[in-house]
N, C-alpha and C positions, 0 to 999 in steps of 0.2 A: 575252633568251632567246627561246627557238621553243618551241612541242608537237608531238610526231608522234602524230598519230592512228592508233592501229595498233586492231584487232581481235581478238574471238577467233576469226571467221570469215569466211566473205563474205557478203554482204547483210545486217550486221546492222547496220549505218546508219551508218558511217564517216563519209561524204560528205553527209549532213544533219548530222550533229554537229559536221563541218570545218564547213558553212557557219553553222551555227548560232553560233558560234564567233565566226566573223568577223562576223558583224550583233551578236554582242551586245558585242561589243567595238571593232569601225570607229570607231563616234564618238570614242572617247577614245585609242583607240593607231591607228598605221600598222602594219595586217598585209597581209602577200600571203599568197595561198593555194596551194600549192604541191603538185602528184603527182610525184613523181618518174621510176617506172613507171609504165604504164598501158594498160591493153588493154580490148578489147570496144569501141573506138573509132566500129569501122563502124555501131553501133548507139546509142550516148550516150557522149558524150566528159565525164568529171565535169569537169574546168578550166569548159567549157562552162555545167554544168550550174550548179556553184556563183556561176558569172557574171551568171546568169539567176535564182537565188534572191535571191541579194543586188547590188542594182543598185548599182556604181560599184565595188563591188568589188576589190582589185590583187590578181592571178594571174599566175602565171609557166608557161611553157613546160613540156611535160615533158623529160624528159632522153631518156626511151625512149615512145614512144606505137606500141601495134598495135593491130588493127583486131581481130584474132580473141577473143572472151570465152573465154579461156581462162587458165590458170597463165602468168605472165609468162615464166618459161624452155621452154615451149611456142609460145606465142605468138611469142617473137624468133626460135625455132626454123626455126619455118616462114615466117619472113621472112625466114632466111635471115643474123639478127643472132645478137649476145652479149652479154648484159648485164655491163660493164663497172663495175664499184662503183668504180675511180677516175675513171670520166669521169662518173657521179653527183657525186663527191666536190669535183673541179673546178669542176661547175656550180654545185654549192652553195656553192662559195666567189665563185665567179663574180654569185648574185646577190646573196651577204653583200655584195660591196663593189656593187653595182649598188644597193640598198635599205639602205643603211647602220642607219638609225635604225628598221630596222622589226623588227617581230617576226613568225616566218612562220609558218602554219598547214600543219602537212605530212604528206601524206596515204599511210597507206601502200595495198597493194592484196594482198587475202584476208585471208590469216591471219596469223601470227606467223614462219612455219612452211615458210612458201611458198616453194618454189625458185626464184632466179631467174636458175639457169643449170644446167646439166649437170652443171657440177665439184660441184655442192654450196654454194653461195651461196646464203645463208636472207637474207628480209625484215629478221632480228635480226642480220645482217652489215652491211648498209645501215643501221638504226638507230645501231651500234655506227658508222660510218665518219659517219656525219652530229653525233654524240652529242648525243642530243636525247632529254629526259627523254617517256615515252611516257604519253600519255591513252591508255586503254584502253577502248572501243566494247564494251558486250556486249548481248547479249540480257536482258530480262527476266526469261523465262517459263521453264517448266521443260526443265535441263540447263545451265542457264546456270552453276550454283556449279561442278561438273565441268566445265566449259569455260572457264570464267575463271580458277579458281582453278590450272588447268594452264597457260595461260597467263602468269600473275603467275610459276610455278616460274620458265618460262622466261626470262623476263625477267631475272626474280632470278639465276638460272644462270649469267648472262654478262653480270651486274653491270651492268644497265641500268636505267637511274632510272625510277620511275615515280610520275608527279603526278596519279595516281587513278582511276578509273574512273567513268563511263557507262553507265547503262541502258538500255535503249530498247523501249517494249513498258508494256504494261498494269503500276501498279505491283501489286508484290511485296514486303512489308517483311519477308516472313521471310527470300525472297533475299537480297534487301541483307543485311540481319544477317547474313544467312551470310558472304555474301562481304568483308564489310568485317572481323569477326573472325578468320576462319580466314583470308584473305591481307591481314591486316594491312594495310590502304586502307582512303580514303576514297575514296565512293562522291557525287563531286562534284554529279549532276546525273541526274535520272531524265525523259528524253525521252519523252510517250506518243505514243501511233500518233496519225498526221496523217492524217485523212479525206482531203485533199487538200494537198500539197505546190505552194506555191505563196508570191509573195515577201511576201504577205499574214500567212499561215497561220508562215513563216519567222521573220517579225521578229515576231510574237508569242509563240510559241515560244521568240524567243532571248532576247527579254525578263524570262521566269522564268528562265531556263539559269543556272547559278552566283551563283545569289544571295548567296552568302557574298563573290564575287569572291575565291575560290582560285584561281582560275587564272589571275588578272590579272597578278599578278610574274611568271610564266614567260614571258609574253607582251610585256611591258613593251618588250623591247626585242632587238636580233640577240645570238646567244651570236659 
């Protein structure tokens, strides 16, 4: 199996949790790390970034990469692309038989929600076309329970699995409580703020990250 790291927003730490992810699981499984989308390139490319947190790292191409920080169906907009969810679909079969035995780490970009094209293609279109049970990235601190827990509807809405949620931010145990009862999850791993992000600070970090090892079966191996 794979995880898709999705969000309830943007910057709430997708891509430190993808790589956290992968250091705290490298030594014992084959994962690649994987964006499928991806924009804001001309400024921090995450494939990049995650490569440089965790040294030796496997990473795979994006399917789509633009340059403008902007909504991916914006962004292809003005490059003059279309985001295509069968040439995603292809690729992702494409690296299923390229990394046979691995298990991927796969990153989505914003929210859940996020357009990524004209017609109306949501990130939870691409979920659904990859089917891949989704890790869910939230905030901590306050608005997190209304934004997560809107999040999980959706999920739920269009019968997409979901192996738990992500905190990230100062703890909060009346959060959690909240959000683990009223959307029925667990609340795998609570991420605090990183004074400094770096491959030091990372693989410390990854080193508490799931300590129960919940998330070690989905990763195990390619769906």
């Amino acid at each position: 199996m794979s995880l898709f790291v999705a969000g309830t927003d943007t910057g709430v730490g997708k891509t430190l949790v993808s790589a956290l992810l992968v250091a705290r699981y490298a030594r014992e499984l084959e994962l690649v790390y994987w964006k499928p989308v991806a924009s804001g390139a001309a400024t921090e490319r995450d494939r990049t970034r995650v490569a440089e947190l965790v040294p030796g790292a496997g990473t795979a191409a994006e399917a789509y990469l633009f340059a403008d920080p902007v909504s991916p169906h914006l962004a292809a907009r003005r490059e003059g692309e279309s985001i295509e969810l069968e040439r995603i679909g292809a690729r992702w079969r494409e690296l299923s038989s390229v990394f046979p035995g691995a298990g991927f780490v796969v990153e989505g970009a914003g929210g859940l929600l996020v357009p990524l094209d004209d017609a109306g293609a949501l990130l939870t279109d691409l979920i659904g076309v990859l089917r891949l049970p989704v890790l869910l990235v939230a905030r901590s601190t306050l608005g997190t329970i209304n934004h997560t827990l809107l999040s999980l509807e959706a999920l739920a809405r269009r019968d997409l699995a979901v192996a738990g949620v992500v905190l990230c931010g100062p703890r909060d145990e009346e959060n959690r409580a909240a959000i683990e009862r009223l959307g029925g999850v667990d609340v795998i791993a609570e991420v605090p703020h990183l004074a400094e992000v770096n491959p030091a600070t990372v693989a410390a970090a990854a080193a508490e990250l799931d300590p129960a090892g919940a998330l070690r079966p989905w990763l195990a191996r390619a769906s």
